[in-house]
Backbone atoms as SQL, in Angstrom:
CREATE TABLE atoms (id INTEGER PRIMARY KEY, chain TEXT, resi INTEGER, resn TEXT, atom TEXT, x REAL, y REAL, z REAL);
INSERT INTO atoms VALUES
  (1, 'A', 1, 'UNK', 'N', -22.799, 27.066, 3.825),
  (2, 'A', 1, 'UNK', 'CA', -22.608, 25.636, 3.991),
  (3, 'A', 1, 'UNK', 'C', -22.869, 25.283, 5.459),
  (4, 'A', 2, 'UNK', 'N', -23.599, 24.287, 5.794),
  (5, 'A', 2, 'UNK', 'CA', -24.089, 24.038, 7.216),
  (6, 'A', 2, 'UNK', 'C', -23.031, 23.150, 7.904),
  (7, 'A', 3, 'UNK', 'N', -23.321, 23.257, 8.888),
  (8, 'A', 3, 'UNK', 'CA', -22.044, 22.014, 9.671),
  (9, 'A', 3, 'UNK', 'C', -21.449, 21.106, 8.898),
  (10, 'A', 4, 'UNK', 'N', -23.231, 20.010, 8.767),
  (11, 'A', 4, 'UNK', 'CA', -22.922, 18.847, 8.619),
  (12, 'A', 4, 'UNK', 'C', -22.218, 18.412, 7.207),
  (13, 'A', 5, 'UNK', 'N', -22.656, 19.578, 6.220),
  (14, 'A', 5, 'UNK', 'CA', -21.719, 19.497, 5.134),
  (15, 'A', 5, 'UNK', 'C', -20.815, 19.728, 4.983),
  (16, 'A', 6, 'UNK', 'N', -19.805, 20.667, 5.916),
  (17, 'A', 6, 'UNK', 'CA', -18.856, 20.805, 5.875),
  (18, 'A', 6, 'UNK', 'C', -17.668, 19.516, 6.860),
  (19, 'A', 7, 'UNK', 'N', -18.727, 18.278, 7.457),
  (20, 'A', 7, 'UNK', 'CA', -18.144, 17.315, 8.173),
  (21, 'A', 7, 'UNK', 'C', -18.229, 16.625, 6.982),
  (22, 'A', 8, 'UNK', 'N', -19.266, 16.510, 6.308),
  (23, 'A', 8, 'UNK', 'CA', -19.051, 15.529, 4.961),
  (24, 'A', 8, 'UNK', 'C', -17.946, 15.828, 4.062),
  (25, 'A', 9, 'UNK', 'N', -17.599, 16.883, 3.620),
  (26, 'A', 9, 'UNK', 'CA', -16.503, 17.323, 2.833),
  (27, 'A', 9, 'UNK', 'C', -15.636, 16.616, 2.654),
  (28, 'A', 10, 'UNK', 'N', -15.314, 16.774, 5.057),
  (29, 'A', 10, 'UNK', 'CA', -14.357, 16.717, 5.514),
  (30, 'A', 10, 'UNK', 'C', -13.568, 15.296, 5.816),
  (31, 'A', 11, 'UNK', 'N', -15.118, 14.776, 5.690),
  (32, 'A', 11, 'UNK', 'CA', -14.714, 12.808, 5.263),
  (33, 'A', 11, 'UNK', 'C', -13.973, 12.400, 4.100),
  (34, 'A', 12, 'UNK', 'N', -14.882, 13.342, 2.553),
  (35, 'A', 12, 'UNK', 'CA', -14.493, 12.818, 1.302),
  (36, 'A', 12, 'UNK', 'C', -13.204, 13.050, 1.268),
  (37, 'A', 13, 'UNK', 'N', -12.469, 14.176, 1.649),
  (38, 'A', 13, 'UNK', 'CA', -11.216, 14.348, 1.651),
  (39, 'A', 13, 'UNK', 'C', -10.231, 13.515, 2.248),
  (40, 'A', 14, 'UNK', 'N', -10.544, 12.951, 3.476),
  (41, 'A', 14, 'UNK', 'CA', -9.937, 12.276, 4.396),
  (42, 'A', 14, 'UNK', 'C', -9.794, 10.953, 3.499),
  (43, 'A', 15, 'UNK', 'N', -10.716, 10.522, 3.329),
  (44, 'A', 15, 'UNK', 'CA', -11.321, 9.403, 2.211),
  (45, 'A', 15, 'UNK', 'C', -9.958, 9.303, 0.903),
  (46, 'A', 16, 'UNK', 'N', -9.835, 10.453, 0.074),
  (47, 'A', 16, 'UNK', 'CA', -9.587, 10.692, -1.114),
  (48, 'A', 16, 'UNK', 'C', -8.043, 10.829, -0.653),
  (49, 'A', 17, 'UNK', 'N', -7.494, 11.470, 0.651),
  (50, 'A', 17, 'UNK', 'CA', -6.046, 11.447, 0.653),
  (51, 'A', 17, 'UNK', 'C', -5.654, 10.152, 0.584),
  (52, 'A', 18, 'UNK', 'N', -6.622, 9.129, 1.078),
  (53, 'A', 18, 'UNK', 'CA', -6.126, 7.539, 1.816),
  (54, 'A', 18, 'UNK', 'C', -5.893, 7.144, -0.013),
  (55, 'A', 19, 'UNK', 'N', -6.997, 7.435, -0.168),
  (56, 'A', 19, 'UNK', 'CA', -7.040, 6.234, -1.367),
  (57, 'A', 19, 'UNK', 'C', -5.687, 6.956, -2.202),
  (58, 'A', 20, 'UNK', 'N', -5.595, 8.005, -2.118),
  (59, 'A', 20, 'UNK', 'CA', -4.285, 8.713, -3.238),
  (60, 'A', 20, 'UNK', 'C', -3.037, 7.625, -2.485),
  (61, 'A', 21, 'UNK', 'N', -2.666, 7.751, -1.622),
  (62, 'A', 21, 'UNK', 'CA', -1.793, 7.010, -0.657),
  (63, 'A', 21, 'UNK', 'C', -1.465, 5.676, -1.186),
  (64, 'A', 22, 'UNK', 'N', -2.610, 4.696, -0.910),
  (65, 'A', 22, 'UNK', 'CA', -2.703, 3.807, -0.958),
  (66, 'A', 22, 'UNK', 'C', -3.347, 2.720, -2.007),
  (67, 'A', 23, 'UNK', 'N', -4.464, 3.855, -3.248),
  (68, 'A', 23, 'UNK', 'CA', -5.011, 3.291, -4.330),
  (69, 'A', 23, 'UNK', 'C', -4.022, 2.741, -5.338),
  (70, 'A', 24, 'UNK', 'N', -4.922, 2.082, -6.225),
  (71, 'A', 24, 'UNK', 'CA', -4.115, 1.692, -7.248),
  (72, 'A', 24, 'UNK', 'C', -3.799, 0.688, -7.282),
  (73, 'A', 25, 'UNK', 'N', -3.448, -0.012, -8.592),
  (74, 'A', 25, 'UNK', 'CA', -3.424, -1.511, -8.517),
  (75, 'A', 25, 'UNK', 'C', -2.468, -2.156, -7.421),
  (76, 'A', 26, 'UNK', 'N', -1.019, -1.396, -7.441),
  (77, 'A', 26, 'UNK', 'CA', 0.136, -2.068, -6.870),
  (78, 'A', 26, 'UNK', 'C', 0.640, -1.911, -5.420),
  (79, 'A', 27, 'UNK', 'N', 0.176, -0.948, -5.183),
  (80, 'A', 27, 'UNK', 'CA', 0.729, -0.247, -3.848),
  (81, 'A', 27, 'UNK', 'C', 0.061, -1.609, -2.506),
  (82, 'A', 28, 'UNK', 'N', -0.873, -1.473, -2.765),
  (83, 'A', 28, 'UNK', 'CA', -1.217, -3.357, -1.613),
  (84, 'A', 28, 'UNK', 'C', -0.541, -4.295, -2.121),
  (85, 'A', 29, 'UNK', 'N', -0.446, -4.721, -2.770),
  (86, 'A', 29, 'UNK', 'CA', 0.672, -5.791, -2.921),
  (87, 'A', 29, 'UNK', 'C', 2.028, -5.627, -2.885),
  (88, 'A', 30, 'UNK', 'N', 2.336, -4.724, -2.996),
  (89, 'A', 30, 'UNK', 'CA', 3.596, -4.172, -2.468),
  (90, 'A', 30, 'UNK', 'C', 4.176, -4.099, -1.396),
  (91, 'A', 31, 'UNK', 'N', 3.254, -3.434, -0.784),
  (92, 'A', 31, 'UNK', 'CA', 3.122, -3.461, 1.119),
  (93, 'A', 31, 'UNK', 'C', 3.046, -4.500, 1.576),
  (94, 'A', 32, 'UNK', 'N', 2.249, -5.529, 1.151),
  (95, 'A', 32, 'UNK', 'CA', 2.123, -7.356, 1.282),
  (96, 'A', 32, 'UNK', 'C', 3.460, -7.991, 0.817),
  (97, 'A', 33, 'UNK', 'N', 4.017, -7.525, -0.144),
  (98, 'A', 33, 'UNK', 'CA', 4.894, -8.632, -0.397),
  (99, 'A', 33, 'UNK', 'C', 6.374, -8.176, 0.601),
  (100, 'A', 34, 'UNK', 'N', 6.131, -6.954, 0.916),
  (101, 'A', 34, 'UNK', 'CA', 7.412, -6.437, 1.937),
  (102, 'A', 34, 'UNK', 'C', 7.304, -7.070, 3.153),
  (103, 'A', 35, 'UNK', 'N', 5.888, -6.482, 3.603),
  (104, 'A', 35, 'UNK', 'CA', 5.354, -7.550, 4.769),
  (105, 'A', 35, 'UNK', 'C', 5.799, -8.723, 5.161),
  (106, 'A', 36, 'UNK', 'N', 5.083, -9.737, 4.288),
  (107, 'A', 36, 'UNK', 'CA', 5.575, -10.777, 4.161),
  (108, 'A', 36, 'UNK', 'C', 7.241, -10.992, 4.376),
  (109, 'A', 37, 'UNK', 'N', 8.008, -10.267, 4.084),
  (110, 'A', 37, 'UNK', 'CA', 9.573, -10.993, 3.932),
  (111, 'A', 37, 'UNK', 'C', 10.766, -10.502, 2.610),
  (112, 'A', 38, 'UNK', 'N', 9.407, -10.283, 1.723),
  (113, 'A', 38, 'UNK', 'CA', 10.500, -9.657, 0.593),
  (114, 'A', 38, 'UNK', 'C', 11.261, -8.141, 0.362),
  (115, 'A', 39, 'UNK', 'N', 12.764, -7.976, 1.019),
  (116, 'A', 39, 'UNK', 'CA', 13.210, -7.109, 1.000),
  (117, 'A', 39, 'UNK', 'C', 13.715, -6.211, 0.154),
  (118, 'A', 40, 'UNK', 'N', 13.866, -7.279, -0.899),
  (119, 'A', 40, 'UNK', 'CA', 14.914, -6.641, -2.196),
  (120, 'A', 40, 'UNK', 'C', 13.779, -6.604, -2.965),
  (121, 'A', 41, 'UNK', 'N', 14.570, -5.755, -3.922),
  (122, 'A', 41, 'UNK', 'CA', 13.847, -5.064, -5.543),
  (123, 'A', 41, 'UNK', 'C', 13.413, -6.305, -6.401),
  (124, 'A', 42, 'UNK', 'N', 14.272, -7.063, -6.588),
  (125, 'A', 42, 'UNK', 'CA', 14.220, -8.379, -7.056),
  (126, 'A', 42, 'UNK', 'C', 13.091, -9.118, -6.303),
  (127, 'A', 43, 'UNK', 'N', 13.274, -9.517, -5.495),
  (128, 'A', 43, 'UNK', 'CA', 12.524, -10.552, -4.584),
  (129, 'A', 43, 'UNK', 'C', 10.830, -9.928, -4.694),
  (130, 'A', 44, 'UNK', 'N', 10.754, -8.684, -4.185),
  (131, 'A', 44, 'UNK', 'CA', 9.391, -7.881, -4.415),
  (132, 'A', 44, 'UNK', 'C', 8.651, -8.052, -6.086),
  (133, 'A', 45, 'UNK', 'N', 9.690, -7.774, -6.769),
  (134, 'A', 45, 'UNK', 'CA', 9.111, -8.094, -8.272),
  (135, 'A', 45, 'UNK', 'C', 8.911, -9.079, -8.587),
  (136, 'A', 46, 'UNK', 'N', 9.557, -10.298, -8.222),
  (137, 'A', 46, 'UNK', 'CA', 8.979, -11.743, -8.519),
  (138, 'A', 46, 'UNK', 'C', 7.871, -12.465, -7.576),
  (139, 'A', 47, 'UNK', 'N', 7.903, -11.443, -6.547),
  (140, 'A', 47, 'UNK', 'CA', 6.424, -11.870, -5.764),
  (141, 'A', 47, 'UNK', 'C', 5.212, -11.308, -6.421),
  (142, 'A', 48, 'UNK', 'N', 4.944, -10.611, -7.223),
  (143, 'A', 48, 'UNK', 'CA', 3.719, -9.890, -7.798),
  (144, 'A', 48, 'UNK', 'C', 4.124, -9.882, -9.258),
  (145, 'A', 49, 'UNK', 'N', 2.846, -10.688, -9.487),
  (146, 'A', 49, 'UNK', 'CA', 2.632, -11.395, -11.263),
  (147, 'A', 49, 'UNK', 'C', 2.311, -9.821, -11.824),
  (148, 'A', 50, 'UNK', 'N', 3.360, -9.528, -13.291),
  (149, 'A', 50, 'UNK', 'CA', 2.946, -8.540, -14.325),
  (150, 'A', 50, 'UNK', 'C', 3.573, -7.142, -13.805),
  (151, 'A', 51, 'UNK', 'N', 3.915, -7.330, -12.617),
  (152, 'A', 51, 'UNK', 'CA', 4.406, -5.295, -12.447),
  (153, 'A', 51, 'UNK', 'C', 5.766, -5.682, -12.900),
  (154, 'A', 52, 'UNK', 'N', 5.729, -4.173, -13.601),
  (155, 'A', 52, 'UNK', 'CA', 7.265, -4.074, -14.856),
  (156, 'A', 52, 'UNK', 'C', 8.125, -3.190, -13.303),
  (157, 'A', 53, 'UNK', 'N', 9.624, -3.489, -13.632),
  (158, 'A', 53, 'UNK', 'CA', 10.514, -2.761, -12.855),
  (159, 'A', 53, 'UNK', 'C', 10.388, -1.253, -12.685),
  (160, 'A', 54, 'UNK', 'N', 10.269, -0.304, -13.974),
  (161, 'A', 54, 'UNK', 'CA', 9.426, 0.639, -13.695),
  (162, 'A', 54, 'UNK', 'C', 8.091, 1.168, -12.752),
  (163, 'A', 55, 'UNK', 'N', 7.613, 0.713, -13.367),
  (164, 'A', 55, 'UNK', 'CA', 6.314, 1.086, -11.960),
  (165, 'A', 55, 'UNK', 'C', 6.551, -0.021, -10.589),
  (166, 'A', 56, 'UNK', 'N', 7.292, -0.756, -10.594),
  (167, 'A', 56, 'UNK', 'CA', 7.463, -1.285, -9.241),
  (168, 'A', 56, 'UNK', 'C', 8.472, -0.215, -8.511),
  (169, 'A', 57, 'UNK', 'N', 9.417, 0.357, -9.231),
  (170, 'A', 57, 'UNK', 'CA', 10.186, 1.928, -8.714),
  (171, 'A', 57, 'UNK', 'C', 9.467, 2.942, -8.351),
  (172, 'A', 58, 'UNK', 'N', 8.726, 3.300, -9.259),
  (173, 'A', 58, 'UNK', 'CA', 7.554, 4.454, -9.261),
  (174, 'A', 58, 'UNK', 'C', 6.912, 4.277, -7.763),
  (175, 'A', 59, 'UNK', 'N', 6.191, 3.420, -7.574),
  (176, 'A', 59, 'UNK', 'CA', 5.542, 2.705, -6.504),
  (177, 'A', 59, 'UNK', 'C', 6.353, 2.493, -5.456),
  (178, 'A', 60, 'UNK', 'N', 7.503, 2.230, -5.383),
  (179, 'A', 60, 'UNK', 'CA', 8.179, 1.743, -4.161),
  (180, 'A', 60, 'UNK', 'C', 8.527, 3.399, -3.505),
  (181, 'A', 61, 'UNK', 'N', 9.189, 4.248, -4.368),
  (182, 'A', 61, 'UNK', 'CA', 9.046, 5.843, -4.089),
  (183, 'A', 61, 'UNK', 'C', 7.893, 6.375, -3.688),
  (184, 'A', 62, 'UNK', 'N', 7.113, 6.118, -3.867),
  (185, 'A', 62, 'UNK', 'CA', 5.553, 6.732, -3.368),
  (186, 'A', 62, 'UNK', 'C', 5.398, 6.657, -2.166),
  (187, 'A', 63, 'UNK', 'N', 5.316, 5.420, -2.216),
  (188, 'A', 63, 'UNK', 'CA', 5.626, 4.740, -0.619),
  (189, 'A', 63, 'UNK', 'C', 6.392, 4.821, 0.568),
  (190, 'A', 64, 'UNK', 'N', 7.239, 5.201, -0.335),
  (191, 'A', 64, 'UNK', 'CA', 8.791, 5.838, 0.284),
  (192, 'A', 64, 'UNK', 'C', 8.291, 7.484, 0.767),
  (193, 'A', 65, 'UNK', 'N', 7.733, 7.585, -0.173),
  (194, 'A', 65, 'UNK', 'CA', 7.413, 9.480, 0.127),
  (195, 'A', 65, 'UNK', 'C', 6.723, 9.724, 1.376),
  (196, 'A', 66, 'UNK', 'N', 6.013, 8.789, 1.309),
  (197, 'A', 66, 'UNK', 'CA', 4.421, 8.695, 2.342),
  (198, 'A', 66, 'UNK', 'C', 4.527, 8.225, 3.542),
  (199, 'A', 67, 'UNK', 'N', 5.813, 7.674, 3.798),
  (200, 'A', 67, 'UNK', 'CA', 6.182, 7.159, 5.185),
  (201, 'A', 67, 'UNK', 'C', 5.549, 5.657, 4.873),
  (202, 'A', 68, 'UNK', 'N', 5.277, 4.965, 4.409),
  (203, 'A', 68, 'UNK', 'CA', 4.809, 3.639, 4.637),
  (204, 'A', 68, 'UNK', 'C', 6.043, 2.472, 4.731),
  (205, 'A', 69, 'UNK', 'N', 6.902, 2.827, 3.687),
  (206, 'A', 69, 'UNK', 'CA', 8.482, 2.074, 3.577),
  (207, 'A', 69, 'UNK', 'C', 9.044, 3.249, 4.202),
  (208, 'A', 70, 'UNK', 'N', 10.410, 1.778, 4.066),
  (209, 'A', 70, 'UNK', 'CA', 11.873, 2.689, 4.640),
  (210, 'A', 70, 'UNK', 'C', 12.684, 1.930, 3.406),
  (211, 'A', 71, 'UNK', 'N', 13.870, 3.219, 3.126),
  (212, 'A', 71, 'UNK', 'CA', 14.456, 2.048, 1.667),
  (213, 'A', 71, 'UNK', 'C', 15.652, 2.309, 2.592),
  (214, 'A', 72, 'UNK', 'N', 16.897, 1.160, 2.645),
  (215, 'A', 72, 'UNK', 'CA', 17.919, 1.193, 3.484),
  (216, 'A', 72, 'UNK', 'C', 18.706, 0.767, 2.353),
  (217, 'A', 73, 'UNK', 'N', 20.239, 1.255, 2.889),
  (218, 'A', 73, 'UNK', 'CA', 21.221, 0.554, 2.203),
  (219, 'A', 73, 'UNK', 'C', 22.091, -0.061, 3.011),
  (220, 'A', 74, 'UNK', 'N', 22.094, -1.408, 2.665),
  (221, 'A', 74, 'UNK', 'CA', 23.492, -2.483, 3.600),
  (222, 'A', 74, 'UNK', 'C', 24.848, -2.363, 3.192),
  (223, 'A', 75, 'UNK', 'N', 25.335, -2.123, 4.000),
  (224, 'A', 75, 'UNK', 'CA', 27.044, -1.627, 3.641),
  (225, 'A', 75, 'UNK', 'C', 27.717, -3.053, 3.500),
  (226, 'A', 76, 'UNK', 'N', 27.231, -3.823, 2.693),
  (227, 'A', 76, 'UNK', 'CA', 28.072, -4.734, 2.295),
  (228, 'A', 76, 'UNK', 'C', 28.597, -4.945, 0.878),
  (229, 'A', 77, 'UNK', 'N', 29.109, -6.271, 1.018),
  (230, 'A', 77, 'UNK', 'CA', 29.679, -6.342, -0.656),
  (231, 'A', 77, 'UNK', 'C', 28.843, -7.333, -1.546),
  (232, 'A', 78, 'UNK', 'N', 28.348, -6.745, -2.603),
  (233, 'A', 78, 'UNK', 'CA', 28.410, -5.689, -2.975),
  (234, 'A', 78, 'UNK', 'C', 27.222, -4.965, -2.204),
  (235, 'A', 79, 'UNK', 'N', 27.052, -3.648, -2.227),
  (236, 'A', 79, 'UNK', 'CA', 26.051, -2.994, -1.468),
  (237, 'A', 79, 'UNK', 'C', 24.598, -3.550, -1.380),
  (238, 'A', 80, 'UNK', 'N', 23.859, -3.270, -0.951),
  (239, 'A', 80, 'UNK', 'CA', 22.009, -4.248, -0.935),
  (240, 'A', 80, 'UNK', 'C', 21.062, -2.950, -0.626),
  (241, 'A', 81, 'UNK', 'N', 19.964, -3.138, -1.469),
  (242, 'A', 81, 'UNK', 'CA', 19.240, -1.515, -0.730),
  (243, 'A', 81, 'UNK', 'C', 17.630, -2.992, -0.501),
  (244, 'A', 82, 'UNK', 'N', 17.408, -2.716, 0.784),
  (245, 'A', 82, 'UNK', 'CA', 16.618, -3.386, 1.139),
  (246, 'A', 82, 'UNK', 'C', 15.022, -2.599, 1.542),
  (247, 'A', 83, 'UNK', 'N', 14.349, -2.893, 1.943),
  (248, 'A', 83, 'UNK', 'CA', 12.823, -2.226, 2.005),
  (249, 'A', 83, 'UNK', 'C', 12.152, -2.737, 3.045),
  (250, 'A', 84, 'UNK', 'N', 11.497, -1.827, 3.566),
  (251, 'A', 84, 'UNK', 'CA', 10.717, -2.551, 4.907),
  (252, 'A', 84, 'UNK', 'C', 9.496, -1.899, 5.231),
  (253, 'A', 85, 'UNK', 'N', 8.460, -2.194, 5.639),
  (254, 'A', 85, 'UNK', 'CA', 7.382, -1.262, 6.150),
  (255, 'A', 85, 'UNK', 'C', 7.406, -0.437, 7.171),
  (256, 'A', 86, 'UNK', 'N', 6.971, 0.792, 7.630),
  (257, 'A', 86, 'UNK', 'CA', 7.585, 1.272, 8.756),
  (258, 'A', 86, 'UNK', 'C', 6.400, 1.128, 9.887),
  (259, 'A', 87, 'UNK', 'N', 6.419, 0.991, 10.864),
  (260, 'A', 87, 'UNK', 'CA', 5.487, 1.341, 12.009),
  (261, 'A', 87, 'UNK', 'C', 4.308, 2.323, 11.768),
  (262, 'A', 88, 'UNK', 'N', 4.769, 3.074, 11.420),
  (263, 'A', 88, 'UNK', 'CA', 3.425, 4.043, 10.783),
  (264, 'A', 88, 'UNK', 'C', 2.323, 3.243, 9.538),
  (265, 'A', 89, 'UNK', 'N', 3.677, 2.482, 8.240),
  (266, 'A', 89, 'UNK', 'CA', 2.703, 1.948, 7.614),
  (267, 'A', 89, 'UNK', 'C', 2.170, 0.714, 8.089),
  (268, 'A', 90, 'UNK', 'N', 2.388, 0.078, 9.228),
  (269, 'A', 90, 'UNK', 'CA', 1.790, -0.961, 9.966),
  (270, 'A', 90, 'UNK', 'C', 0.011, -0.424, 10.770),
  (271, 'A', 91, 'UNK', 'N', 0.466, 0.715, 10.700),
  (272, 'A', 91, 'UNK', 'CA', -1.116, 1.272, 11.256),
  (273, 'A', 91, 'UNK', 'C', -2.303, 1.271, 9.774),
  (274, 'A', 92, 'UNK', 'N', -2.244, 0.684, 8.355),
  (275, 'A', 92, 'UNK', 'CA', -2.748, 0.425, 7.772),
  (276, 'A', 92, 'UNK', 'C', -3.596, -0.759, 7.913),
  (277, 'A', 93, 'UNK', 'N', -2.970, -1.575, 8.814),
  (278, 'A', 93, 'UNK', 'CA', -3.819, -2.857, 8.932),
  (279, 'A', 93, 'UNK', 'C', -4.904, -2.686, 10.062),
  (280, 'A', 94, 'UNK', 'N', -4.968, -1.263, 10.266),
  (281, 'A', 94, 'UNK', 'CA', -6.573, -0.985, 10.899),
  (282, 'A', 94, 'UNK', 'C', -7.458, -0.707, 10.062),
  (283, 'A', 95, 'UNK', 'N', -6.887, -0.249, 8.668),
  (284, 'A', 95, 'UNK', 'CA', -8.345, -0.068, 7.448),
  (285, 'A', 95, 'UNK', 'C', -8.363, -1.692, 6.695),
  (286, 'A', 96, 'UNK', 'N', -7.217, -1.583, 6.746),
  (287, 'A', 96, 'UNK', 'CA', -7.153, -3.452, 5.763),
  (288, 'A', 96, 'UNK', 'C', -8.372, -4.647, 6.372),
  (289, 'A', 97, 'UNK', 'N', -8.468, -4.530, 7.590),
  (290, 'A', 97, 'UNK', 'CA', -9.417, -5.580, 8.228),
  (291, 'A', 97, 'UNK', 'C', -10.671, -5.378, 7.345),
  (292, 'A', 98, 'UNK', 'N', -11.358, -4.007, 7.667),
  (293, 'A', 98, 'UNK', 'CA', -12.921, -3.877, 7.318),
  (294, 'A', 98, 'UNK', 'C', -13.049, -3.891, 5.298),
  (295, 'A', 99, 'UNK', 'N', -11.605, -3.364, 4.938),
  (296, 'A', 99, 'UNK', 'CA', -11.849, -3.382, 3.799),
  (297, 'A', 99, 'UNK', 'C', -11.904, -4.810, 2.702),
  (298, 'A', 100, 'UNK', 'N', -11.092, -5.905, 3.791),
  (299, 'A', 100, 'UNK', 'CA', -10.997, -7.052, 3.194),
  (300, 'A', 100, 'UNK', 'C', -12.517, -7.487, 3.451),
  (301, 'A', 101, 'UNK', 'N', -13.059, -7.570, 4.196),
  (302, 'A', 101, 'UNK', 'CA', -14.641, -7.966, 5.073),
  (303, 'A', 101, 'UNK', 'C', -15.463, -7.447, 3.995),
  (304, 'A', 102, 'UNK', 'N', -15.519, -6.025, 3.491),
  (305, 'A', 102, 'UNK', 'CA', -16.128, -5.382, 2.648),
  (306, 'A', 102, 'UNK', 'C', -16.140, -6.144, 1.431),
  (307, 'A', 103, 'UNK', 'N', -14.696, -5.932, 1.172),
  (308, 'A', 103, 'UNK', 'CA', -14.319, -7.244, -0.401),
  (309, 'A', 103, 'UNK', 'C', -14.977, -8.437, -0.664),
  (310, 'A', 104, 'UNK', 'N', -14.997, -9.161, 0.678),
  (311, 'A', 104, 'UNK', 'CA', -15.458, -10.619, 0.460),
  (312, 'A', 104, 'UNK', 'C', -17.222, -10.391, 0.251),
  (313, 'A', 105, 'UNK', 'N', -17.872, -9.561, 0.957),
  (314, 'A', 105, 'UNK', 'CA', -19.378, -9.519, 1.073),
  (315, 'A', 105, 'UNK', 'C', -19.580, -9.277, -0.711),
  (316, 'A', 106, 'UNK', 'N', -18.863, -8.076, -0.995),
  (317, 'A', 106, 'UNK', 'CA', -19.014, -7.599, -2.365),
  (318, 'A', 106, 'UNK', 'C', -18.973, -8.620, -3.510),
  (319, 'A', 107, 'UNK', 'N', -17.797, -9.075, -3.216),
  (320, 'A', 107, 'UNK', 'CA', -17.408, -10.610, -4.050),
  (321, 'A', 107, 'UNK', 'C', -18.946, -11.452, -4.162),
  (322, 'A', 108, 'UNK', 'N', -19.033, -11.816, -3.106),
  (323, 'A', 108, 'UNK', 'CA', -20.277, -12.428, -2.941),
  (324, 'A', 108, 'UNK', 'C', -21.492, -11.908, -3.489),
  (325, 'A', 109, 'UNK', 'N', -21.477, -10.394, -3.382),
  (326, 'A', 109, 'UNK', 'CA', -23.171, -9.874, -4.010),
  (327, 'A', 109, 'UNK', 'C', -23.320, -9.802, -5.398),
  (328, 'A', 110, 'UNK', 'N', -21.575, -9.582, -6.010),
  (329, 'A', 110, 'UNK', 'CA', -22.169, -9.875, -7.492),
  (330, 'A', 110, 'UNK', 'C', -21.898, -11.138, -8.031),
  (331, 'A', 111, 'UNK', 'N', -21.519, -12.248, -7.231),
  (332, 'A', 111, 'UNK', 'CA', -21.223, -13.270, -7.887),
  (333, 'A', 111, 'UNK', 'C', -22.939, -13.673, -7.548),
  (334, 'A', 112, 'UNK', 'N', -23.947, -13.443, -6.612),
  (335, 'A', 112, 'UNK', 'CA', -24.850, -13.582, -6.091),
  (336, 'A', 112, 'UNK', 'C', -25.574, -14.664, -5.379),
  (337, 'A', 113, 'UNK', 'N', -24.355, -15.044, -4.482),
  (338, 'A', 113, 'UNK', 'CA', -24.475, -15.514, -3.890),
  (339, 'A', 113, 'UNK', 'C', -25.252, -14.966, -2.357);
């Protein structure tokens, strides 16, 4: 295997961890709707049309796994487990720029315009 294929590999992989991370229908809107303001389990699920409480759990753990959230619990009454993005997952909005840019051109080439 020559260098340069083994630098290509070394992209697809790089490539393929992100998207494992971060693919999938819910996981961006998720991160968006935390973003935005919505802390609670509740509040997150009624910001995003159609995700069932299940996979909004599933998903919020993933996230949780990956360092992107932080899940906290408020020691009040009654208790509150709240959600937040962490600094690390704030370094996502260096791929989010080009990929939204990408989106819109795409949008555009098959609507064909």
């Amino acid at each position: 295997m020559t260098t340069e294929e083994k630098r290509f590999q070394e992209k697809i992989k790089a490539i393929q961890d992100t998207m494992f991370v971060i693919g999938g229908k819910w996981k961006i809107p998720i991160i968006l709707s935390i973003y935005s303001g919505n802390k609670r389990f509740n509040d997150i699920s009624n910001s995003i049309p159609k995700i069932t409480n299940r996979v909004l759990s599933k998903e919020l753990k993933h996230l949780e796994e990956n360092f992107l959230i932080i899940r906290s619990i408020v020691s009040d009454y009654p208790v509150r487990i709240e959600y937040a993005v962490t600094s690390y997952g704030l370094g996502l909005e260096e791929i989010a720029k080009p990929l939204e840019s990408w989106g819109k051109k795409h949008k555009q080439k098959i609507k064909g315009k």
